[in-house]
C-alpha positions in Angstrom: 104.1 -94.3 59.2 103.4 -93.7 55.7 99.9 -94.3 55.7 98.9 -92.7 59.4 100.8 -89.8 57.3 98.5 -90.4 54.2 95.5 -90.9 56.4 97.0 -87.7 57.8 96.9 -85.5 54.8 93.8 -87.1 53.2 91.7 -85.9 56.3 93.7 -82.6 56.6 92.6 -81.8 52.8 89.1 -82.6 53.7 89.0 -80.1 56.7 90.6 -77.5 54.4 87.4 -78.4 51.9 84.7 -78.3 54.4 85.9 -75.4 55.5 86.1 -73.6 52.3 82.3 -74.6 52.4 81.1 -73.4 55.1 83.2 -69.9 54.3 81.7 -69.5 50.8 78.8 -72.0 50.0 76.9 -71.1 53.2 73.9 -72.3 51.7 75.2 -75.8 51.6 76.8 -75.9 55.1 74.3 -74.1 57.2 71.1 -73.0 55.2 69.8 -76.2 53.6 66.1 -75.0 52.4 63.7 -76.7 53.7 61.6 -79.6 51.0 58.4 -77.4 50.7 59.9 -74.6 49.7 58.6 -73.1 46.0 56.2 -76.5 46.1 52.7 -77.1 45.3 50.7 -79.8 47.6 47.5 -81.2 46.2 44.7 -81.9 48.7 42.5 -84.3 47.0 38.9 -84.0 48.8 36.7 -87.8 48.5 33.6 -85.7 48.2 32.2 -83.0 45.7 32.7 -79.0 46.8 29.8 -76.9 49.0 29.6 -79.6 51.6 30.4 -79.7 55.4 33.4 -81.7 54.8 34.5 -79.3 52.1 34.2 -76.5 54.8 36.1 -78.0 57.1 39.3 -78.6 55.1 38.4 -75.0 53.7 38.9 -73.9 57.5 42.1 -76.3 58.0 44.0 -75.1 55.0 46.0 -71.5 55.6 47.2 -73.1 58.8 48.7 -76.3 57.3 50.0 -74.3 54.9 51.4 -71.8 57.6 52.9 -74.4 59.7 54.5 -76.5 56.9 58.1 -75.2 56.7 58.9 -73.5 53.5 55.0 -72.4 52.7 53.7 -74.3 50.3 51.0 -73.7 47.6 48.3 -75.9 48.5 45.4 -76.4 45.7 42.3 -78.3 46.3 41.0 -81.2 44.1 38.0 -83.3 44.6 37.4 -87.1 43.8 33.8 -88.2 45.0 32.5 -91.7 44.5 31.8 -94.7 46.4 32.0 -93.2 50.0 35.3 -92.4 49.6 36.6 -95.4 48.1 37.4 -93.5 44.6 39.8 -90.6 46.3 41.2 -93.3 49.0 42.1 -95.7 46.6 43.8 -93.0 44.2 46.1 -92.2 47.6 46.7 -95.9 48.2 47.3 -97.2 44.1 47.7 -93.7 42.0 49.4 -91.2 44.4 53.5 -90.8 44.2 54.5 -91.3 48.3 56.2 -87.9 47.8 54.7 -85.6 50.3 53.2 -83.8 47.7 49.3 -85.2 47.9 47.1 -85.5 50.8 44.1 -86.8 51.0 41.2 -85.8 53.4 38.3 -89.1 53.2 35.2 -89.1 55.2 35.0 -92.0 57.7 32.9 -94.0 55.5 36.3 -94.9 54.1 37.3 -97.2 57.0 34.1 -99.1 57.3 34.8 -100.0 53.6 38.0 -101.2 54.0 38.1 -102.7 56.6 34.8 -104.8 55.8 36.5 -105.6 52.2 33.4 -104.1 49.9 33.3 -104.3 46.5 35.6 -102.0 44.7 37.8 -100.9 47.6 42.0 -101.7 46.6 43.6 -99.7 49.4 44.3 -101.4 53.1 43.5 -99.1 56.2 46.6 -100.6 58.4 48.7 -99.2 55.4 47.5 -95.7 55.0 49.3 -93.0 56.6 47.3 -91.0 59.0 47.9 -87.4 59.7 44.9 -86.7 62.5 41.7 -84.9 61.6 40.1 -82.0 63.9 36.8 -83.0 64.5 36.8 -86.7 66.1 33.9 -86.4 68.0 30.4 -86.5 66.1 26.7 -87.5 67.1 24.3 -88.6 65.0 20.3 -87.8 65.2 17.9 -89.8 63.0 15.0 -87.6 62.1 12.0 -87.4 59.4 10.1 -84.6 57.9 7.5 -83.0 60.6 4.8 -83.4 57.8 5.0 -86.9 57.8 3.3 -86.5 61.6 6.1 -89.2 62.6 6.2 -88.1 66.1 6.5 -90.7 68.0 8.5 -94.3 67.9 5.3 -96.3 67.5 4.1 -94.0 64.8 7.7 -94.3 63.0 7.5 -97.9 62.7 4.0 -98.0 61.9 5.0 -96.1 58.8 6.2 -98.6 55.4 8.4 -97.6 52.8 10.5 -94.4 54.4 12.2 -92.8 52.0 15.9 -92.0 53.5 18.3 -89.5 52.2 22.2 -90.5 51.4 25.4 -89.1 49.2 26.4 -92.5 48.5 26.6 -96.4 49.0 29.5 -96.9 51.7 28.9 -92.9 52.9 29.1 -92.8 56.6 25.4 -91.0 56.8 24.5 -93.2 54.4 25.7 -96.7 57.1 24.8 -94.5 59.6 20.8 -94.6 58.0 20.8 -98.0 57.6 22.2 -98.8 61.1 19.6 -96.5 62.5 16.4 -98.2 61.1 17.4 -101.6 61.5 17.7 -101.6 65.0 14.5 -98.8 64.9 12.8 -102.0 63.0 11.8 -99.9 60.2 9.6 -101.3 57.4 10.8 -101.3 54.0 12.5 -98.4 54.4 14.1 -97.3 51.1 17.4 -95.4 50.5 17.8 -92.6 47.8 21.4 -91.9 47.0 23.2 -89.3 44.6 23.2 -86.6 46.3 26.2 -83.9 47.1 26.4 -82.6 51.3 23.6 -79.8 51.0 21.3 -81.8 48.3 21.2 -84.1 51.3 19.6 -81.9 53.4 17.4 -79.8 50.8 16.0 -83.5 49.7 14.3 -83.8 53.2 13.4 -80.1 53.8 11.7 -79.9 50.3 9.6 -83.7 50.2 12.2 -85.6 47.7 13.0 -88.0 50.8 11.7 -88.3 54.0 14.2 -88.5 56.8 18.6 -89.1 57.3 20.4 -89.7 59.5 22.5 -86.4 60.2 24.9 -84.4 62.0 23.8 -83.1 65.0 26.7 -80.2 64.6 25.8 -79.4 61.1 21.9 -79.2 61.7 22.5 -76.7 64.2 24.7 -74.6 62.1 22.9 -75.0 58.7 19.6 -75.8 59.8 18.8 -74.3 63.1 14.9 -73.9 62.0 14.2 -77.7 61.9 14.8 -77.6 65.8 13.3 -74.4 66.5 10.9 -74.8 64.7 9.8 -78.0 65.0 10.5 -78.9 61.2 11.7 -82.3 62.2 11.2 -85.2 64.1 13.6 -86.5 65.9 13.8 -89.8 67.0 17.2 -91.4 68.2 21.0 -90.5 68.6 24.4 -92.4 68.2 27.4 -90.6 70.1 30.9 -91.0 69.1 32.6 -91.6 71.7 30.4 -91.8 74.3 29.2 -89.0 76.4 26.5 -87.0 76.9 23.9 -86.0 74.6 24.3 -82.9 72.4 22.4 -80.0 74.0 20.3 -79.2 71.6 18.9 -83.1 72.0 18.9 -84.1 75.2 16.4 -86.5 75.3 16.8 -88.7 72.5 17.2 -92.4 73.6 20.7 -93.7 72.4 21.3 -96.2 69.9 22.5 -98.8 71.8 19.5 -99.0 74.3 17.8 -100.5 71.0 20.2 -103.2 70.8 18.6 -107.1 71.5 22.0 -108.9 72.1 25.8 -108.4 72.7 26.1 -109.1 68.7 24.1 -105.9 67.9 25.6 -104.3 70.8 29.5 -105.2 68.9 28.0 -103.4 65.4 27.4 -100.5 67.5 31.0 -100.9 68.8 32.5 -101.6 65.6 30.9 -97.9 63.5 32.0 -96.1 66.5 35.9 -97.1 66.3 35.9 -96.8 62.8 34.5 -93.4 62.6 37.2 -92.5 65.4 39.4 -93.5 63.0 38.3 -92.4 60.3 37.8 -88.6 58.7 41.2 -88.4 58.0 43.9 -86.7 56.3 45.7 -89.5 54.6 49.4 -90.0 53.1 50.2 -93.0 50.7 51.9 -95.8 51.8 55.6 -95.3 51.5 55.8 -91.8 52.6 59.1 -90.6 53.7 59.7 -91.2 56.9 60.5 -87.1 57.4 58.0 -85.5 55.0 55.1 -87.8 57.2 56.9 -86.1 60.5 57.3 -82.4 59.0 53.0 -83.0 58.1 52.1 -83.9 61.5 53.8 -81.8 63.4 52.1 -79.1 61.2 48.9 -80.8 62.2 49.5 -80.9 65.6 50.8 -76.9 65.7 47.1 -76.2 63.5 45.3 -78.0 66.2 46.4 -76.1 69.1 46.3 -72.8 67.3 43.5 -70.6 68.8 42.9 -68.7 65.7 42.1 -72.0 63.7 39.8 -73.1 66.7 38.0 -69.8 66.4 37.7 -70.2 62.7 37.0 -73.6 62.4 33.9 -73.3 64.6 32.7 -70.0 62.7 33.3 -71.7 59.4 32.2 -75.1 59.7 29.8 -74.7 62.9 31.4 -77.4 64.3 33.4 -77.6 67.4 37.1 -78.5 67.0 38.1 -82.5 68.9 41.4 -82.8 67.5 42.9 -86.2 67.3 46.6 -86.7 66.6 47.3 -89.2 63.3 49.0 -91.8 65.7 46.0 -91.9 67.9 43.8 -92.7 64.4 46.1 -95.4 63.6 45.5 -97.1 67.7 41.6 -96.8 66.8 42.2 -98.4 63.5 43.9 -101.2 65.1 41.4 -101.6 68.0 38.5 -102.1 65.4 36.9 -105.4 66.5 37.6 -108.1 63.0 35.3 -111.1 64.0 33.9 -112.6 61.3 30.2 -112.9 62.5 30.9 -108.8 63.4 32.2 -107.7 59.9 29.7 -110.3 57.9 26.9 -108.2 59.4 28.2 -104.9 59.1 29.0 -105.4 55.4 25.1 -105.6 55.1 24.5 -102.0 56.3 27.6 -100.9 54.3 26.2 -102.1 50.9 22.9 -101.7 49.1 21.5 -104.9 49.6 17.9 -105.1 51.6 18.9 -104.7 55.5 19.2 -108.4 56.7 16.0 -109.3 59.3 16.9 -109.3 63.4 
């Protein structure tokens, strides 16, 4: 009896207590405020400023930071260097799993890490993905109209093609050498170093030669080189598959280049990784909440009208959204044969492209 009356008065006292609580700390009872309150989130960009990636986070930003409860402050930072290994290794090694830093990587970054190139110390099943707005690209290889490249014959008739890249490991920059391998280029050469629109200014002005490009972001930054015929164009890569951007109709695809179910699996292999890659990316160890409370502010961005308006007007880009769980399925799915990955690791480094 003594201690049911014990236990009795013990859990009586703690009633009187909670209630006191809730009557005059309704702050702590009812009110808790929510983590992002009065905090500061860094965004940490894997590319330099004035590019199309930069544009699109640009376009991203005031709705994160709308749908995040509590409002945070959200400040931009940028890491380029090594096609996204320098800012996706930071997230991996150097980032506290706070909540606190996000990092947005272009999907060069996969293809990296996943192929295990030199200098790359973060592991792609490990990252947290929080879903990127624009999963759906198509690339177009094309050369400077001067060059009279106007045909496939008269392409690889040409030696020594001079091709445009921001980096070693850069998507465009795989992208370029997956196009003139199976294009059977000659001794084509690849000029690197330069930010998003040097890219582009490189080929318009004579610097390089040709790229391999976004068909989105030619339209909307560079609309003359179809109207006016500034370009040649010569194939396209689609990701996923579908139908050819209107602007390009007739371009042969990529894979109708392809000599054998092994070149057809490299083909396979860049596409999955891009789908999983261009990414908004939490360090490893990530509360469990905070990676929840980012996502669901991704997912409420996503299927706001007004950012789907602005996001096309600022980037010239249509918006595919794709949620951060269906990034991690692509990840997974990413074919890992060795005879696959030895191959790609060619086009992903700067080593002269392997013979077919």
């Amino acid at each position: 009896m003594r201690s049911r009356r014990y236990g009795f008065v013990y859990l009586s006292r703690t009633i009187i207590c909670v209630t006191l609580a809730c009557l005059f700390l309704p702050g702590y009872a009812f009110s808790q405020e929510p983590f992002y309150k009065g905090k500061t989130i860094t965004l940490l960009q894997g590319r330099a400023p004035g590019g199309q990636g930069d544009l699109r986070v640009r376009a991203l930003l005031p709705f994160l930071q709308k749908y995040i409860p509590g409002n945070p402050n959200i400040v931009f930072d940028y890491m380029p260097g090594g096609g996204g290994r320098k800012a996706a290794n930071y997230i991996f090694k150097g980032a506290r799993p706070d909540g606190l830093t996000i990092a947005n990587v272009g999907g060069g970054f996969v293809a990296n890490g996943i192929l295990g190139l030199e200098g790359v110390l973060y592991d792609v099943d490990k990252l947290i993905y929080l879903g990127t707005p624009n999963s759906v690209v198509q690339y177009v290889f094309l050369t400077n109209a001067k060059l009279g490249l106007s045909s496939l014959e008269k392409l690889r008739a040409h030696s020594g093609l001079r091709l445009s890249a921001a980096s070693v490991g850069h998507d465009q920059y795989i992208m370029g050498r997956i196009f003139a391998w199976f294009l059977d280029l000659k001794n084509t050469r690849f000029v690197t170093g330069y930010t998003g629109p040097e890219v582009y200014i490189a080929v318009e002005s004579g610097e390089a030669d040709g790229r391999a490009a976004d068909t989105e972001a030619i339209i909307f930054h560079y609309p003359q080189w179809v109207e006016k015929g500034l370009m040649d164009f010569h194939a396209i890569h689609k990701v996923p598959k579908g139908e050819n951007h209107p602007s390009f109709p007739k371009l042969p695809e990529l894979e109708t280049f392809a000599r054998s179910p092994k070149e057809v699996n490299i083909i396979v292999l860049q596409r999955n990784m891009e789908l999983g890659g261009t990414a908004y990316l939490l360090p490893p160890g990530t509360a469990k909440e905070r990676v929840a409370i980012l996502r669901e502010a991704m997912r409420k961005t996503f299927k706001d009208p007004a950012f789907l308006i602005k996001f096309k007007k600022d980037s010239g880009i249509n918006p595919t959204p794709l949620a951060g769980e269906q990034q991690e399925n692509y990840i997974k799915e990413i074919p890992r044969d060795r005879e696959t990955i030895e191959l790609f690791k060619k086009f992903a480094g700067a080593e002269t492209l392997p013979p077919r």
